[in-house]
C-alpha positions as CSV (number, residue, x, y, z in Angstrom):
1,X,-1.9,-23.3,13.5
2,X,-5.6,-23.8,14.7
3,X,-8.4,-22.9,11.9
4,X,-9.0,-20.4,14.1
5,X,-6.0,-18.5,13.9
6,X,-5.4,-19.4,10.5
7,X,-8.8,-17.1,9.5
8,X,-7.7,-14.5,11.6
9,X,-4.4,-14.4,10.0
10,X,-6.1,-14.7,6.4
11,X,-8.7,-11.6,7.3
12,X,-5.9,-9.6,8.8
13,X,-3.7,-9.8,5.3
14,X,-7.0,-9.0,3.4
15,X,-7.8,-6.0,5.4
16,X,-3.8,-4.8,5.0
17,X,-4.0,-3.5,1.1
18,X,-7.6,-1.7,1.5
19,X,-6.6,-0.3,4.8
20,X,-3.4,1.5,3.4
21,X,-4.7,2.6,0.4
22,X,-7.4,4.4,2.3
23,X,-5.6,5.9,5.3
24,X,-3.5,7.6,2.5
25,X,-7.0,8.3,1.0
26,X,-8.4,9.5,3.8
27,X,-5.2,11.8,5.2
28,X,-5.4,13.2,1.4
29,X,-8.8,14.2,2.2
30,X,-8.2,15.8,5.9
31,X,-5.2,17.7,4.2
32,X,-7.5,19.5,1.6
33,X,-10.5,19.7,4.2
34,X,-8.1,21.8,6.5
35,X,-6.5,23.7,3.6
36,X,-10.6,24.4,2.9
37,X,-11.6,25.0,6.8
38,X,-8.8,27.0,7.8
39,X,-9.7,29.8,10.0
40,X,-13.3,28.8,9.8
41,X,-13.6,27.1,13.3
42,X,-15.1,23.8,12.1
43,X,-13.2,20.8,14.0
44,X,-10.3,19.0,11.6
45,X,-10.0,15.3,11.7
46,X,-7.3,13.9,13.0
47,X,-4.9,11.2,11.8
48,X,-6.6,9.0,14.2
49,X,-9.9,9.3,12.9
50,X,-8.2,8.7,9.3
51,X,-7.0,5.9,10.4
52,X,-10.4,4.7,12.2
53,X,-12.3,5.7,9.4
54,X,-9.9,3.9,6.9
55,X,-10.1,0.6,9.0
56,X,-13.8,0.9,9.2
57,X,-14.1,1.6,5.3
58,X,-11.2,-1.7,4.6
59,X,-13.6,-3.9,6.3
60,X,-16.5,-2.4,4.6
61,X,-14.9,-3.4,1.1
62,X,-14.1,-6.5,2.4
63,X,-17.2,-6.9,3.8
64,X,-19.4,-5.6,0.4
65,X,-16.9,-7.8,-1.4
66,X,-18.4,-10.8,-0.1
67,X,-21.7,-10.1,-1.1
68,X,-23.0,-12.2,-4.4
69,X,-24.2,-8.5,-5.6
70,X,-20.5,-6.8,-5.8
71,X,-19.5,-9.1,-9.1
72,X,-22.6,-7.9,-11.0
73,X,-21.0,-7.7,-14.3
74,X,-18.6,-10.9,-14.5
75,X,-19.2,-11.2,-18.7
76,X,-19.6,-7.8,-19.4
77,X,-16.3,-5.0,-19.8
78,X,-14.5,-4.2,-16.7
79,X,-15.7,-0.7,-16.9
80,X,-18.9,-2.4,-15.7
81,X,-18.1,-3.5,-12.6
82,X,-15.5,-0.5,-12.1
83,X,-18.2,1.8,-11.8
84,X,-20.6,-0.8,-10.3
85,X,-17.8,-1.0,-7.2
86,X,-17.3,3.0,-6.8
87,X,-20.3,3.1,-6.3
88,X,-21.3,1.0,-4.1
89,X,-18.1,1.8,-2.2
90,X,-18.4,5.7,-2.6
91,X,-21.9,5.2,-0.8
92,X,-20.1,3.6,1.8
93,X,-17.2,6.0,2.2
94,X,-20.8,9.1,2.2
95,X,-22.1,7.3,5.2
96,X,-18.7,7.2,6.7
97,X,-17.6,10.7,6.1
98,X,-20.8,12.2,7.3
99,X,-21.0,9.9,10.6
100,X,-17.4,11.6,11.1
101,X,-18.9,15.2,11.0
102,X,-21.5,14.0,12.8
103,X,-20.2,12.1,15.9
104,X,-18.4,15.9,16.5
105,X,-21.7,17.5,16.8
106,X,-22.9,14.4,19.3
107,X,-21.1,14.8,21.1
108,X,-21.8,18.6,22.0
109,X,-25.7,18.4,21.6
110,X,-26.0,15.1,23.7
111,X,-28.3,13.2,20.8
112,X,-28.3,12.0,17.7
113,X,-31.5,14.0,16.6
114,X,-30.3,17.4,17.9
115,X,-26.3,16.7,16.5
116,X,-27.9,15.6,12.8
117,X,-29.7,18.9,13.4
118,X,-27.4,21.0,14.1
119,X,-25.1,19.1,11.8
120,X,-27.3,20.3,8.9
121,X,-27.9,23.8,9.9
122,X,-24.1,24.7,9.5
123,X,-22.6,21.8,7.2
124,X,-21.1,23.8,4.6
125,X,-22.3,21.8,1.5
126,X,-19.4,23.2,-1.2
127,X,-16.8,21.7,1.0
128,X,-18.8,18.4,2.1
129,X,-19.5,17.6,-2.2
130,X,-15.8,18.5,-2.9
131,X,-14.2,15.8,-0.2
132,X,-17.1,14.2,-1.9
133,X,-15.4,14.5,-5.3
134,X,-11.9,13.8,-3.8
135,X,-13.3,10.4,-2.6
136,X,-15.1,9.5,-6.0
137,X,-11.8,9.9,-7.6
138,X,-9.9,7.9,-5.0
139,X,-12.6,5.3,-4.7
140,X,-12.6,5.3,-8.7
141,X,-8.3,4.1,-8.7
142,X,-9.1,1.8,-5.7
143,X,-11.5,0.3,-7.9
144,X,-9.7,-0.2,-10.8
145,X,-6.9,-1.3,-9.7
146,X,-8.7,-4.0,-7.5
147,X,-10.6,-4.7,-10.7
148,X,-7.3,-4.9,-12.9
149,X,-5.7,-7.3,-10.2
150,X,-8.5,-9.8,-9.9
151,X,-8.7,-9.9,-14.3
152,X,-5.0,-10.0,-14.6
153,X,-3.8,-11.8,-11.4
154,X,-1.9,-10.0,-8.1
155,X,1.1,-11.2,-9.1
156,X,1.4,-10.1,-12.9
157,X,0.0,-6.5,-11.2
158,X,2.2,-6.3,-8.4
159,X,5.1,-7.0,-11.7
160,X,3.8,-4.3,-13.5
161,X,4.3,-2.1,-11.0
162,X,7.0,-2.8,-9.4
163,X,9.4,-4.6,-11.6
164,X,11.2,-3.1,-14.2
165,X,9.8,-2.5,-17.3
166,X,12.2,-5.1,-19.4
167,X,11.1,-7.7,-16.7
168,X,7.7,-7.3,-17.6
169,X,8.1,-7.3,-21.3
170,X,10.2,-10.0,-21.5
């Protein structure tokens, strides 16, 4: 296997765990946003743009993950970093879930000045901040979990998860 191939293969498998986790994330989120928008008019996302979005947002991890700033607190409590990760990936997922709404109204008004525009005039705020919430929270388990795994090792996480308990004790 060239170099080549072998990276390709090793960034694929990377971007596999993030990318699940957050097309489940992100259909979570279209489910309540069309339970919210119901009747209202406003275009729903489809599971294609969950899944664009959640590919986008995996490689945006990985990406922010490589960055000497994402390990911040390496001596202090995990709760450190925990919360120094969501945020810096709930700022990503912001950009990313307002792009989505916004690429609808692009494409109707022609340009990006007139769509952010327009975008602004009828964005209904209450249900923008609670997707908002919905992603803190998911962002927040993401986190921790990714957090827990690199303290504790994959493999002793993946155990407590998915062995059975006497396994794990014993």
């Amino acid at each position: 296997m060239s170099k080549l191939s072998a990276k390709l293969k090793e960034e694929l498998l990377a971007l596999i765990p993030p990318m699940i986790f957050f097309f489940v994330a992100l259909n979570l989120v279209a489910i309540v946003r069309m339970l919210m928008l119901k009747g209202t008019g406003i275009p729903l996302s489809t599971p294609l743009q969950a899944f664009v979005a959640a590919l986008i947002l995996a490689k945006a991890v990985l990406i922010a993950d490589m960055l000497p700033l994402i390990n911040r607190y390496p001596n202090k409590p995990l709760v450190y970093n925990v919360a120094w990760k969501t945020a810096i990936y709930l700022a990503l997922a912001t950009v990313i879930h307002y792009l989505e709404r916004l690429v609808d109204f692009w494409k109707a008004a022609g340009s990006f000045a007139a769509a952010n525009q327009k975008l602004l005039a009828v964005i209904v705020w209450q249900h923008f901040w609670a997707v908002e919430i919905l992603l803190a929270m998911l962002i927040l388990s993401y986190s921790t979990v990714t957090e827990l795994g690199r303290v504790i090792g994959a493999d002793k996480l993946r155990q407590i998860f998915f062995s059975p308990q006497a396994a794990v004790h014993g």
